[in-house]
N, C-alpha and C positions, 0 to 999 in steps of 0.2 A: 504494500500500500504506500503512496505515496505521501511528502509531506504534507500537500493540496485537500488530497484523499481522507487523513487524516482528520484535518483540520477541518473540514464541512461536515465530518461525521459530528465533532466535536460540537460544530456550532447546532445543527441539527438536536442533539440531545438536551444542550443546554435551553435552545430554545422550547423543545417539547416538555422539559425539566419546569420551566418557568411559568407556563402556561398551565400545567397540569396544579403546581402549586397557586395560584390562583384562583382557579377552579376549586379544588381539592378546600381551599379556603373558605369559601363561599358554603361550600356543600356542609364544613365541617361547624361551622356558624350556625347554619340552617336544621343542621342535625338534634346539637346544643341543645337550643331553642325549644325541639319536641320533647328533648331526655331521649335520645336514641343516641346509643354506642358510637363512634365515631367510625368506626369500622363496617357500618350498617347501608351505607351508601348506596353498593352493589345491590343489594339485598334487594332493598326499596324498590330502584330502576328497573331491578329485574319481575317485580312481583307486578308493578305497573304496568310494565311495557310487556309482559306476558300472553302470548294467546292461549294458551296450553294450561292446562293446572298445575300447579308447580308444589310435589314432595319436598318435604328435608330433603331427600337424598337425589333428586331434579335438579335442587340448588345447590346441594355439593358439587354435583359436577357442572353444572352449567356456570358455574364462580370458581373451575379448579379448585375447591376447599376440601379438606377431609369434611368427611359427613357429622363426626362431635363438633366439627366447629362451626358447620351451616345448623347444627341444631342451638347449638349453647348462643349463636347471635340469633335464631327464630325466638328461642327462651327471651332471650333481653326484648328484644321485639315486641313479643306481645304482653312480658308486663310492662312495657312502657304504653302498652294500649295502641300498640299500630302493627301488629297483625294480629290474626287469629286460625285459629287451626278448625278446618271444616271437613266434614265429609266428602270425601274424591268424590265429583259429579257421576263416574260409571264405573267405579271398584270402590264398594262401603269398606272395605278392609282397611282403603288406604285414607292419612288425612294431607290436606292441601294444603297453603299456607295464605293467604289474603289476606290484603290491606283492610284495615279497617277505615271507618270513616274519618279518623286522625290520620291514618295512615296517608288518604288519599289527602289531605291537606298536607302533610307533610312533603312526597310527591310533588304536589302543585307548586307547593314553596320552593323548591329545589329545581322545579326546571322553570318555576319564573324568573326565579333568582337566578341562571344562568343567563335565560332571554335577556333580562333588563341588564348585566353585565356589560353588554355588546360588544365585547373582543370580536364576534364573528364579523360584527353589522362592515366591517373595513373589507371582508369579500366581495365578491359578485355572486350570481348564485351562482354562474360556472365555477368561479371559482374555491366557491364551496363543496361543490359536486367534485373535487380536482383533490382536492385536501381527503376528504373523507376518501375516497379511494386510493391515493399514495399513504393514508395512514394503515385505510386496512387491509392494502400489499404489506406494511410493514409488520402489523399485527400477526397475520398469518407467517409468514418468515419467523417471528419472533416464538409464534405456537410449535408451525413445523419442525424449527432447530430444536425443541426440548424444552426449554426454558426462554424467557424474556433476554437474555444477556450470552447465550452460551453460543461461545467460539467456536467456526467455521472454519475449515481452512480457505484460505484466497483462492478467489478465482470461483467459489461454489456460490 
């Protein structure tokens, strides 16, 4: 890799580094605010933005989490009164996990509170459409290799 090569990687990370922690800010505020773990972020996102019904063990793997630790954050979750565990809609054996009506505010606060941020509002929407998909080439690269960080040889 070059010294060029390098150095764009570098700025790339620090930049995605910077952005995430703002965000990551925002969300961690918002979280506060409900009494939800700080760690609960994923959680949330995923339970909203679900079409499917979503297990403990749906959200283990669907957040790469061991399955004690997508439970022990469903646990926090719903004594803090923003989810609750329901009857799977077409297996009674199994239970689901749902936002409750705090839940769904808490949700809303988090992805308003992204919107009103407006870091994006500086794209275009192509250029919004450009981002999201050179992130989630990189995402997938990042899944594929193993890990978020784990070393390639050059050239692959």
């Amino acid at each position: 890799m070059t010294p060029l090569e390098t150095h764009e990687k570098a700025q790339v990370f620090a930049l995605l580094t910077d952005l995430a922690e703002r965000g990551g800010t925002l969300v961690a505020e918002t979280l506060q605010a409900f009494g939800a773990p700080a760690s609960a972020g994923p959680t949330i996102r995923l339970l909203a933005t679900s079409t499917d019904p979503v297990t403990p063990r749906d959200l283990a793997r669907r957040l790469d989490r061991d399955p004690s630790t997508a439970t022990l954050v469903a646990d926090r979750l719903q004594e803090a009164g923003l989810v609750a565990r329901e009857l799977h809609p077409s297996d009674g054996r199994k239970r689901v996990l749902v936002l409750t009506e705090r839940g769904q505010d808490l949700w809303t606060a988090m992805r308003d509170g992204l919107h009103a941020a407006a870091f994006l509002d500086c794209l275009s929407p192509t250029e919004r459409a450009t981002l999201i998909e050179l992130l989630s080439k990189m995402s997938r690269a990042a899944r594929d290799a193993g890990g978020p960080f784990e070393a390639r040889p050059a050239g692959r």
